[in-house]
C-alpha positions in Angstrom: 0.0 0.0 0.0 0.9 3.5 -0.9 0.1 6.5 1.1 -1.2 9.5 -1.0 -2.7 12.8 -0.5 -6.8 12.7 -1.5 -8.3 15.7 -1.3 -6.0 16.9 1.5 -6.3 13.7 3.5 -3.5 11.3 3.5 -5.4 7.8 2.2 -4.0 4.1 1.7 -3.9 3.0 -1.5 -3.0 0.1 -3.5 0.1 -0.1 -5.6 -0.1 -1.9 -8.8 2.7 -4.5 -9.1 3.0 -7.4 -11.1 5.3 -10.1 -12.5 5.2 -11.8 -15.8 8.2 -14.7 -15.9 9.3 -16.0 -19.2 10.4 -19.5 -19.1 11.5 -19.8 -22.3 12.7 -15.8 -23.1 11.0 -13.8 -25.8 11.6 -12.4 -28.8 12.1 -8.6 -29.5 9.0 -6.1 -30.2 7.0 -9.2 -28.8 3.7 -6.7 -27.7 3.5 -7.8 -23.8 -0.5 -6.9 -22.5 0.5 -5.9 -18.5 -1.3 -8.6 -16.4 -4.4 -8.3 -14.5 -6.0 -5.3 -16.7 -3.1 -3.1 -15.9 -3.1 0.5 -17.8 -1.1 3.6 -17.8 -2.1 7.0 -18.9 1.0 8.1 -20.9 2.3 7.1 -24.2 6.0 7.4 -22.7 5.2 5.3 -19.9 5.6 7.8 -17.6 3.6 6.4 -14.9 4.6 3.1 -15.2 7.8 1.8 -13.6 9.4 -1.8 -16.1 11.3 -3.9 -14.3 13.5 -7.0 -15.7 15.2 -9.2 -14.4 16.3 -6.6 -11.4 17.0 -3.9 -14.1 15.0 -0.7 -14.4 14.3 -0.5 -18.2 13.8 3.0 -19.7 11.5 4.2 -22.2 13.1 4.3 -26.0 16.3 2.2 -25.1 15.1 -1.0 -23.4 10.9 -0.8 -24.6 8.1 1.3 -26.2 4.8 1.4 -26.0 2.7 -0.4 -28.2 -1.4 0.9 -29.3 -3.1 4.4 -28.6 -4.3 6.0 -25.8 -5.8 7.3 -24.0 -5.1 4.2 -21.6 -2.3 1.7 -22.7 -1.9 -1.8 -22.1 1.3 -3.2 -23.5 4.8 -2.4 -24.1 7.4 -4.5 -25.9 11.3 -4.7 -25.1 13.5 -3.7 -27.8 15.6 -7.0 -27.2 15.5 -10.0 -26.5 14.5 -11.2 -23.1 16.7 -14.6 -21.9 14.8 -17.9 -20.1 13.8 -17.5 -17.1 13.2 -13.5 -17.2 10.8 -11.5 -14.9 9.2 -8.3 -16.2 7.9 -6.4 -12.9 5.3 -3.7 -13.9 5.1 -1.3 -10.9 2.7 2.1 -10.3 1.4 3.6 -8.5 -2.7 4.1 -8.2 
């Protein structure tokens, strides 16, 4: 749980975080839909923190955004991923 101001009062809320493991790797520009109807708002991912393998990706080098808004739903990595990777998809609600 996050704490975050709403309107003026400080409120609990949940955080969205979720993992996606890859057994057997995948393939680059491979669209990835974020698990359990996860969105973000921002066609540079702004508000959505990508995680792999214990790596913080960035937007542009490491993945883009794939559809239109206004609310996104996948991304894909601009490389390979190796077996066995975790892709953590983290924000904030």
């Amino acid at each position: 749980m996050a704490l975050k101001l709403i309107n003026g009062l400080p409120t609990y809320v949940e955080a969205y975080d979720e993992v996606i493991t890859y057994a057997s790797g995948l393939a680059a520009n491979t669209p990835i839909t974020l698990p359990s109807s996860g969105s973000f708002s921002s066609s540079s991912a702004k508000d959505l923190l990508v995680i792999y393998n214990n790596l913080v990706a960035d937007y542009s080098g490491s993945f883009t955004v794939v559809g239109a808004g206004p609310s996104y739903t996948q991304i894909q990595f601009t490389f390979a991923l190796p077996n066995d990777s975790k892709v953590r998809f983290r924000k904030e609600i």
